[in-house]
KOLLOVO-573537 format. One record per atom (N, C-alpha, C): x, y, z; atom name. Coordinates in pm, whole numbers. Layout:
+--------+--------+--------+------+
|     px |     py |     pz | site |
+--------+--------+--------+------+
|      X |      Y |      Z |   CA |
...
+--------+--------+--------+------+
END
This chain:
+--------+--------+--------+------+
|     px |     py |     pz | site |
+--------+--------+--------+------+
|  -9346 |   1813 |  -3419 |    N |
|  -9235 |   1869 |  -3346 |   CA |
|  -9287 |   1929 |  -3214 |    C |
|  -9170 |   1927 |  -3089 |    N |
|  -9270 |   1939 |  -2975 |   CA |
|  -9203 |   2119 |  -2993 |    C |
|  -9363 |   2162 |  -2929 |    N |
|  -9335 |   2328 |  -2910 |   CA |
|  -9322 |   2401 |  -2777 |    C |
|  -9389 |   2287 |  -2672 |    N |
|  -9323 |   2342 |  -2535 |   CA |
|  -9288 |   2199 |  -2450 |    C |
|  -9194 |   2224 |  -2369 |    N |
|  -9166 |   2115 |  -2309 |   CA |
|  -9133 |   2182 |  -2159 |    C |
|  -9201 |   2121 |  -2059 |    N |
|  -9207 |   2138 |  -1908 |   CA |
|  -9119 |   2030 |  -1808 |    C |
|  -9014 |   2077 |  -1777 |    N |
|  -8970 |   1923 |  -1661 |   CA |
|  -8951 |   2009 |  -1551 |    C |
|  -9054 |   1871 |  -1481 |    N |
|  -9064 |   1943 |  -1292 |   CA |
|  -8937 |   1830 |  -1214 |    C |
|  -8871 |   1870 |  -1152 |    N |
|  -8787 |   1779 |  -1086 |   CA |
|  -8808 |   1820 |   -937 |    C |
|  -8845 |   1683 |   -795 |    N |
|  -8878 |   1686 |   -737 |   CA |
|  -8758 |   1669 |   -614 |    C |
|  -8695 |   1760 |   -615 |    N |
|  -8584 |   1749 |   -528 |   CA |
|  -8589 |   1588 |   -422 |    C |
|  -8676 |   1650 |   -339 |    N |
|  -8687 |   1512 |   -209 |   CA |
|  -8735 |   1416 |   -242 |    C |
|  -8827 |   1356 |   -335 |    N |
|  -8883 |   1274 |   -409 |   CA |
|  -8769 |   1200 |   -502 |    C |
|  -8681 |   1281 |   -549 |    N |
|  -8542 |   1235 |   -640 |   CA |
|  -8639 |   1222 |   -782 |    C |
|  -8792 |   1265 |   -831 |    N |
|  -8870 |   1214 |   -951 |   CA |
|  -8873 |   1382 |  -1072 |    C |
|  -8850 |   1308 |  -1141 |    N |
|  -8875 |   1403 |  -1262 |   CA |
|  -8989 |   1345 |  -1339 |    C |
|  -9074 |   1478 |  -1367 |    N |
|  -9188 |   1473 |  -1421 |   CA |
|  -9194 |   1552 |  -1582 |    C |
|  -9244 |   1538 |  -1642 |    N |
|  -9221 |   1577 |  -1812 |   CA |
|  -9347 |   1623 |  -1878 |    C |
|  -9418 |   1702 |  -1928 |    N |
|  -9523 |   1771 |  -2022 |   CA |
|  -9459 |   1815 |  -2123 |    C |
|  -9517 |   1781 |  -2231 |    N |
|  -9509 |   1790 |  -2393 |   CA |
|  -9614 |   1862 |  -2485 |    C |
|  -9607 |   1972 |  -2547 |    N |
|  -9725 |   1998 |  -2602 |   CA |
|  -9676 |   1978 |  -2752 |    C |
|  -9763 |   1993 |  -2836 |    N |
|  -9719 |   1991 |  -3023 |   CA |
|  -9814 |   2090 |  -3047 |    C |
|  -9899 |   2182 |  -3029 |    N |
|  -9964 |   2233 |  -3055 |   CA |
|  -9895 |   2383 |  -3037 |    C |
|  -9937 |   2494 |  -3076 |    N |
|  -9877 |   2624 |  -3104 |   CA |
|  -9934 |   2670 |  -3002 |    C |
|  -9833 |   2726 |  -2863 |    N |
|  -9867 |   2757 |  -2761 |   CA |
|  -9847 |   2940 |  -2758 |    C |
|  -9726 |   2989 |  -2772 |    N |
|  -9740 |   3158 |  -2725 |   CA |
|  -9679 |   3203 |  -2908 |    C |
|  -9688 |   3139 |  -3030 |    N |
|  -9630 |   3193 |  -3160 |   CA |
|  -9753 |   3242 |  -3209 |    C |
|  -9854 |   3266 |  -3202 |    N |
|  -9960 |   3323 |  -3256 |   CA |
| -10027 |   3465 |  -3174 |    C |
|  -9965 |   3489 |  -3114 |    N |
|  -9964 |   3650 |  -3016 |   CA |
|  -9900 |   3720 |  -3000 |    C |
|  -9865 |   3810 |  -3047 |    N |
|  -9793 |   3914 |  -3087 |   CA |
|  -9758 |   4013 |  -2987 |    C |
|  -9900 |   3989 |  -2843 |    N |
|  -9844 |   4099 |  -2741 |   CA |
|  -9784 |   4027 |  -2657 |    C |
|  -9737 |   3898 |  -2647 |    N |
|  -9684 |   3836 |  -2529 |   CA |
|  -9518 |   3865 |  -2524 |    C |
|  -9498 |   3865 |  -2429 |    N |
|  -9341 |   3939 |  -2431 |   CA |
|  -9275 |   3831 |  -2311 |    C |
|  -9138 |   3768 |  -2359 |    N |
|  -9073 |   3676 |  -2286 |   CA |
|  -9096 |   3682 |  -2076 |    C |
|  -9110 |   3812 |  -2050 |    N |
|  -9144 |   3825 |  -1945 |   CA |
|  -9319 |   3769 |  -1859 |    C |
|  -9361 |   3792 |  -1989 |    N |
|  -9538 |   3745 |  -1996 |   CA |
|  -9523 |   3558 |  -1965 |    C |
|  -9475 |   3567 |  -2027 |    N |
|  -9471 |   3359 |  -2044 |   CA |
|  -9399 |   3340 |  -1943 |    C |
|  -9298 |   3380 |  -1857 |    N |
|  -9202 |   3295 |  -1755 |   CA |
|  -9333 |   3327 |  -1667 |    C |
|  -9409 |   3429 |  -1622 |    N |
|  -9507 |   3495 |  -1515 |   CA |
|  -9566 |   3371 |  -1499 |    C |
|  -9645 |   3376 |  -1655 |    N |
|  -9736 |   3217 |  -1641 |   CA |
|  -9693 |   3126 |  -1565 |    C |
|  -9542 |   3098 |  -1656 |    N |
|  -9512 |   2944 |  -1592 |   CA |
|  -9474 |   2951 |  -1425 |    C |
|  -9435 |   3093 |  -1388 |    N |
|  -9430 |   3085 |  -1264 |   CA |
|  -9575 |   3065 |  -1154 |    C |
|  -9640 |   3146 |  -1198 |    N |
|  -9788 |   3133 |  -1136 |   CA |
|  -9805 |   2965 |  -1123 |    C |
|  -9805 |   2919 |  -1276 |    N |
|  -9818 |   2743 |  -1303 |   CA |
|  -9751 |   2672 |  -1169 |    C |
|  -9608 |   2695 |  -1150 |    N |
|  -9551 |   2628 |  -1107 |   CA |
|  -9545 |   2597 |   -943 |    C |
|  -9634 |   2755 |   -914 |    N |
|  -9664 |   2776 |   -771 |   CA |
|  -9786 |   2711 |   -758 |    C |
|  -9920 |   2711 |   -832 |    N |
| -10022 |   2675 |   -823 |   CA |
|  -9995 |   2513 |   -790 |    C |
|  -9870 |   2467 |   -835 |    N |
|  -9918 |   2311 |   -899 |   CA |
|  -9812 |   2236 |   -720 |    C |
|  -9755 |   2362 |   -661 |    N |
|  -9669 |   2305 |   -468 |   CA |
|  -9552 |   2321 |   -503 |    C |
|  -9505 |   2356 |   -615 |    N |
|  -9358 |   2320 |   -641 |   CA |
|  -9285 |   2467 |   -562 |    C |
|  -9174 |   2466 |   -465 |    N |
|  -9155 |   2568 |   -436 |   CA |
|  -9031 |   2617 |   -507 |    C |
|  -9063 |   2735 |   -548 |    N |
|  -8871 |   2818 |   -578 |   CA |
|  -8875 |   2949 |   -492 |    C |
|  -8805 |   2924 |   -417 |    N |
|  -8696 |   3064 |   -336 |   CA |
|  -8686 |   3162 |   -464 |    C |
|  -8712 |   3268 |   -448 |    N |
|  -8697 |   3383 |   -498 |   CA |
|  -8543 |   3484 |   -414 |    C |
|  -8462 |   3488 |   -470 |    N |
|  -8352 |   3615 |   -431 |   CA |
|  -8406 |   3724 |   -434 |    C |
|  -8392 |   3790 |   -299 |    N |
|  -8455 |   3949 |   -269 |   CA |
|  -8366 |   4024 |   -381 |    C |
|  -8216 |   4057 |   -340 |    N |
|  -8147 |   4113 |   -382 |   CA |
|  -8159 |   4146 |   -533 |    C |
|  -8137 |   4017 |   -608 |    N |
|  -8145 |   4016 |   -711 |   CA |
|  -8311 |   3968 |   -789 |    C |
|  -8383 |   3954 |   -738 |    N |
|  -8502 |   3871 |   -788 |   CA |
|  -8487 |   3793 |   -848 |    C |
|  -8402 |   3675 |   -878 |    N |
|  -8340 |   3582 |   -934 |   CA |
|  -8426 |   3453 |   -908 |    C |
|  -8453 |   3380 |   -973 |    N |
|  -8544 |   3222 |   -880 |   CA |
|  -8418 |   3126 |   -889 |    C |
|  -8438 |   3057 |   -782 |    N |
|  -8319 |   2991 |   -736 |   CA |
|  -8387 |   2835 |   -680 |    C |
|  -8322 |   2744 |   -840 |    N |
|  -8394 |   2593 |   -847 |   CA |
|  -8268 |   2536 |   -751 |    C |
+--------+--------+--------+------+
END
C-alpha cells in the first residue's frame, strides 16, 4: 500500500510528475507534528525550482 504520494504539476510545461513511496515514512515518530512534515515538503519543493507564492496576509501557499 502506497504511504506517501508526491505530484509536482508543472504549470508552463502542462507535465505532471508523480513519487510513490511504500515504505513507512513520518508513522514511526512520535515528535513530528503535521506542521513538521508540510516544512519538509516545502523546503523539498523549493530545493527541487518549483515555485509557490506565499500570501503575506494570510501565509497561505498559493498553487
Amino acid at each position: 500500500m502506497t504511504t506517501e504520494m508526491k505530484l509536482h504539476y508543472n504549470v508552463k510545461q502542462n507535465s505532471l510528475k508523480g513519487k510513490y513511496r511504500y515504505d513507512l515514512v513520518y508513522s514511526n515518530d512520535e515528535d513530528l507534528l503535521p506542521d513538521d512534515i508540510f516544512n519538509y515538503w516545502f523546503e523539498e519543493v523549493k530545493k527541487e525550482g518549483y515555485i509557490i507564492q506565499r500570501n503575506r496576509r494570510t501565509d497561505e501557499g498559493l498553487y
